[in-house]
RODO-2510 file (C-alpha; in nm, 4 decimals, decimal comma):
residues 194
     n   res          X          Y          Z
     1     x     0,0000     0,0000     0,0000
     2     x     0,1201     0,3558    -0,0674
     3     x    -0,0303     0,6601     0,0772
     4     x    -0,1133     1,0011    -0,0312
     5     x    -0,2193     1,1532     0,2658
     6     x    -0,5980     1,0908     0,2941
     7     x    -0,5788     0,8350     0,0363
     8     x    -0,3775     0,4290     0,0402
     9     x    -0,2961     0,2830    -0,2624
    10     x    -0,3050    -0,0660    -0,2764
    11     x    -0,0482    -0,2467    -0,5255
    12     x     0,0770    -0,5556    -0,6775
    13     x     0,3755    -0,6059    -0,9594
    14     x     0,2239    -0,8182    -1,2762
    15     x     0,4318    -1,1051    -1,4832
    16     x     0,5356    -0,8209    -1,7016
    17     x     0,6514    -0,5977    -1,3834
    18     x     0,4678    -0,3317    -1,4332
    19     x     0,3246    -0,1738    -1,1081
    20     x    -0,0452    -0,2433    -1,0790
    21     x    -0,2893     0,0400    -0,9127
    22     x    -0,5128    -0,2604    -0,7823
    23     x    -0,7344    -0,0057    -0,5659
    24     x    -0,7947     0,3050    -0,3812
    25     x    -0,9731     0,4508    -0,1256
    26     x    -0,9832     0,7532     0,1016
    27     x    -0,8895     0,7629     0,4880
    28     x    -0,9043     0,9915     0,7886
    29     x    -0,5750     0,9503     0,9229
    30     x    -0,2728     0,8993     0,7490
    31     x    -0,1752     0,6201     0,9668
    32     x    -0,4942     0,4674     0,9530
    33     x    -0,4737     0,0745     0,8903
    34     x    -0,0774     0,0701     0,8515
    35     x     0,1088    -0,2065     1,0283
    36     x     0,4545    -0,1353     1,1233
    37     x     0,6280    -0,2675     0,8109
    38     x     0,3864    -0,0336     0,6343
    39     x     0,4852     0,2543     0,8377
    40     x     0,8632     0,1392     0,8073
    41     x     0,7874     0,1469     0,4224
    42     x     0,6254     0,4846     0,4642
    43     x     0,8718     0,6718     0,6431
    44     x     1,1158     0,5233     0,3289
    45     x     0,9159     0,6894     0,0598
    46     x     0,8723     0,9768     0,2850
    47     x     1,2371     1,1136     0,2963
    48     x     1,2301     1,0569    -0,1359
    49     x     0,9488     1,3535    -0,1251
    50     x     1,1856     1,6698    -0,1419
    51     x     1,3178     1,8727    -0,4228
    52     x     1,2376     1,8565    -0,7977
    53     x     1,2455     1,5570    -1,0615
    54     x     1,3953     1,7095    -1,3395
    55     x     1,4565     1,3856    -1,5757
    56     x     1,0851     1,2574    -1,5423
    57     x     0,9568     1,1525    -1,8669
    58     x     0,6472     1,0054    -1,9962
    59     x     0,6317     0,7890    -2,3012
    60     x     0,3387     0,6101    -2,3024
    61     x    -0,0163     0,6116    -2,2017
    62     x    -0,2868     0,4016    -2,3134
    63     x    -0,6595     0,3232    -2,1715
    64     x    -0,8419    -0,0618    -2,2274
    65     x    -1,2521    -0,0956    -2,1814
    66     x    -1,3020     0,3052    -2,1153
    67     x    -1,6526     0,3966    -2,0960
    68     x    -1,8438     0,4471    -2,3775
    69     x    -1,9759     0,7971    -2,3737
    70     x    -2,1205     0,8084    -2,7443
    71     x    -2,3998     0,6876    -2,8671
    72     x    -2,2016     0,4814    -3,1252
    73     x    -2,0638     0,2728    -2,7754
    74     x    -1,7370     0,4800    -2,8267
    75     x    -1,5542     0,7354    -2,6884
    76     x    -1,3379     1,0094    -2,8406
    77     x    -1,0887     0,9983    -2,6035
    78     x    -0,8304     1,2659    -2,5037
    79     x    -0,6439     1,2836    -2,1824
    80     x    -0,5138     1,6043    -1,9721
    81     x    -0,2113     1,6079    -1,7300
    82     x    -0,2153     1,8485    -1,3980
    83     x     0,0771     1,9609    -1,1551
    84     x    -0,0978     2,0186    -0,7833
    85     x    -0,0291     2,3421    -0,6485
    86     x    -0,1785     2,3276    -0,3229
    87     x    -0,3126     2,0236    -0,1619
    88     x    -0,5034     2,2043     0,0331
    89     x    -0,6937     2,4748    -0,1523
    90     x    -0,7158     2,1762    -0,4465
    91     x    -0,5283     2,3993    -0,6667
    92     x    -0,4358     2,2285    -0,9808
    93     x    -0,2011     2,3951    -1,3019
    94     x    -0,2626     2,2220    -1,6217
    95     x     0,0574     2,1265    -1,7752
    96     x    -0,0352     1,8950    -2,1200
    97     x    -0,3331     1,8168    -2,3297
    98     x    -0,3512     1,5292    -2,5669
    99     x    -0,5206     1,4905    -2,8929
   100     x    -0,8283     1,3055    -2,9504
   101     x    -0,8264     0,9538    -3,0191
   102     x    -1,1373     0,9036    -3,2360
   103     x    -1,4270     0,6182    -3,1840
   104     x    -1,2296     0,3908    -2,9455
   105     x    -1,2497     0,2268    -2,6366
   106     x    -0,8954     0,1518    -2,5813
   107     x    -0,6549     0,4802    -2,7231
   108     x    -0,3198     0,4863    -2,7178
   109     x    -0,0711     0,7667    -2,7412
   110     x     0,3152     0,7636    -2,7709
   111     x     0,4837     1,0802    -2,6523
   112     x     0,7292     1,2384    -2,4555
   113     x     0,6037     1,4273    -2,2268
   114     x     0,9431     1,5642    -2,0457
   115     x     0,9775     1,7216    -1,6727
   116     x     1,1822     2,0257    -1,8757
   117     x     0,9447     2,0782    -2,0983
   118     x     0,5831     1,9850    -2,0287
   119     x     0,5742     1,8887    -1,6764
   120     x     0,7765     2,2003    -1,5130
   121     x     1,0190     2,0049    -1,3318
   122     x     0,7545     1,8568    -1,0818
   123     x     0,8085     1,9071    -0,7065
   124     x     0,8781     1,5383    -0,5305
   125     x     0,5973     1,5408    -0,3160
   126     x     0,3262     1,7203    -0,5799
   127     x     0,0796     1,5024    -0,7490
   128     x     0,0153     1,4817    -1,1403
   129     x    -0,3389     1,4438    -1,2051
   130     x    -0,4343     1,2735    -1,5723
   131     x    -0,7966     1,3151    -1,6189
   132     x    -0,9381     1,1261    -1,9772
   133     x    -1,2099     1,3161    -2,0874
   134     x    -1,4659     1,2246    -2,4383
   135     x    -1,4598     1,4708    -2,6955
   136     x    -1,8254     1,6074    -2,7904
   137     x    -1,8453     1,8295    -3,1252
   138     x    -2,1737     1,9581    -2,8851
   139     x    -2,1725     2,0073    -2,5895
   140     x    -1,9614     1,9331    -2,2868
   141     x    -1,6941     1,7113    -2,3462
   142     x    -1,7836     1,3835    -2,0734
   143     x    -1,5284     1,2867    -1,7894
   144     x    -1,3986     0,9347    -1,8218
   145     x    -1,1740     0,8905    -1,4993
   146     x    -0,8697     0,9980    -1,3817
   147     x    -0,5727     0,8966    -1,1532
   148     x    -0,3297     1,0629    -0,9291
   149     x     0,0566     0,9750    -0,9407
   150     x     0,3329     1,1682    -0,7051
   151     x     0,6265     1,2042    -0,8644
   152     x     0,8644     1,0610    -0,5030
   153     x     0,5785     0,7539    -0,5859
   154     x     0,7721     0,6802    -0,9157
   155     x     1,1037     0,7646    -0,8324
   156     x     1,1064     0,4896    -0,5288
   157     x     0,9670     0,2739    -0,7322
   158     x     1,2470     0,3239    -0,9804
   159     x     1,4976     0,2982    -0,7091
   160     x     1,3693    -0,0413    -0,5656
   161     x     1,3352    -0,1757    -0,9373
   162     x     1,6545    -0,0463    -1,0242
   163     x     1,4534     0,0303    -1,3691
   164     x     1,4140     0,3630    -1,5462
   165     x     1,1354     0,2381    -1,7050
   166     x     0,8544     0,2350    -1,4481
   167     x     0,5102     0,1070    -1,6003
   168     x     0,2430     0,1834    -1,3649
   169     x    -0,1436     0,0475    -1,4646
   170     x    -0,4433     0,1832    -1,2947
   171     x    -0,7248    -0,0964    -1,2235
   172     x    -0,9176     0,1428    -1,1275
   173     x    -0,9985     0,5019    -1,2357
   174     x    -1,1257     0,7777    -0,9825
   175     x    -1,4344     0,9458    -1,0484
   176     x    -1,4993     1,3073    -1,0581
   177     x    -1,6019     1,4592    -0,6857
   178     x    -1,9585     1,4562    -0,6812
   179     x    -1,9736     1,1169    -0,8842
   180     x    -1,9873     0,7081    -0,7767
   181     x    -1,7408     0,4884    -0,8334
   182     x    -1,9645     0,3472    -1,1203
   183     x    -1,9465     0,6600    -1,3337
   184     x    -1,5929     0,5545    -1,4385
   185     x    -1,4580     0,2009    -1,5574
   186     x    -1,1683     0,1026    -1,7730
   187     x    -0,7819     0,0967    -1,6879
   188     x    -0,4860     0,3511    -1,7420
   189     x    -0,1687     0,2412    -1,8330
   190     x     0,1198     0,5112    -1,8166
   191     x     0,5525     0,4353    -1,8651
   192     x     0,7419     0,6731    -1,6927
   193     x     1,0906     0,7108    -1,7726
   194     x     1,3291     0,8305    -1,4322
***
């Protein structure tokens, strides 16, 4: 489990060792339901969340069984990434936004989304928030889910992988505030390069 303050993380490494977002969910307490190994752990990842990243990179991102927000049983799929200014005013700077993928369920885009160029050499302990969103010609575009990855998060798992490439996949998409869980389904797959 990993913890971002008032929400855990719960993970598992696949046969193809990419890090696997198996579930979330929000606490009161930060040390709410951590046993001591956990805490160990914590305090760990803890002293990794100071400073910049400035050689963060991301490659890849692709989505599998997003919900289908046309009436074709599509989506036109796009995806926005966000630097957190201040967790506690939920202030948010939008740093990237994709193109459109058109009439799919599964999109995939290939970039390079750099910490010197795109992601403003992220602070350690800052989230990045990647919201996929539909594209409507009319009309609002439709939120699809999003997920929430600290930048310290990547870097220790880079440093207990001894990888630079660090694939993380998201079971499990958060939905908008205000929404259920049910409003969102599908599964985000981003590699980040430390």
């Amino acid at each position: 489990r990993r913890v971002r303050g008032d929400i855990i993380f719960q993970m598992s490494v696949d046969e193809s060792g990419a890090f696997v977002l198996d579930d979330w969910f929000f606490v009161d307490d930060l040390a709410t339901g951590l046993s001591p190994k956990e805490k160990k752990v914590w305090s760990k990842f803890e002293k990794l969340c100071s400073g910049k990243l400035t050689n963060l990179k991301i490659t890849s991102l692709s989505g599998s069984q997003l919900q289908a927000a046309d009436f074709s049983g599509k989506s036109d799929p796009f995806f926005r990434v966000y630097k957190e200014i201040d967790f506690v005013t939920d202030s948010w700077v939008k740093l990237y936004q994709s193109n459109i993928q058109m009439m799919t369920l599964n999109p995939t885009w290939n970039l390079e989304l750099d910490a010197a160029t795109y992601l403003e050499k992220v602070e350690l302990d800052r989230f990045l928030k990647i919201e996929l969103w539909d594209h409507d010609k009319v009309g609002a575009d439709d939120f699809l889910g999003c997920i929430f990855v600290k930048p310290a998060f990547v870097k220790y798992l880079e440093k207990r992988s001894k990888k630079k490439l660090i694939r993380i996949v998201s079971t499990k998409l958060c939905p908008l505030e205000g929404n259920t869980p049910q409003a969102v389904r599908g599964e985000l797959k981003i590699d980040f390069h430390v």
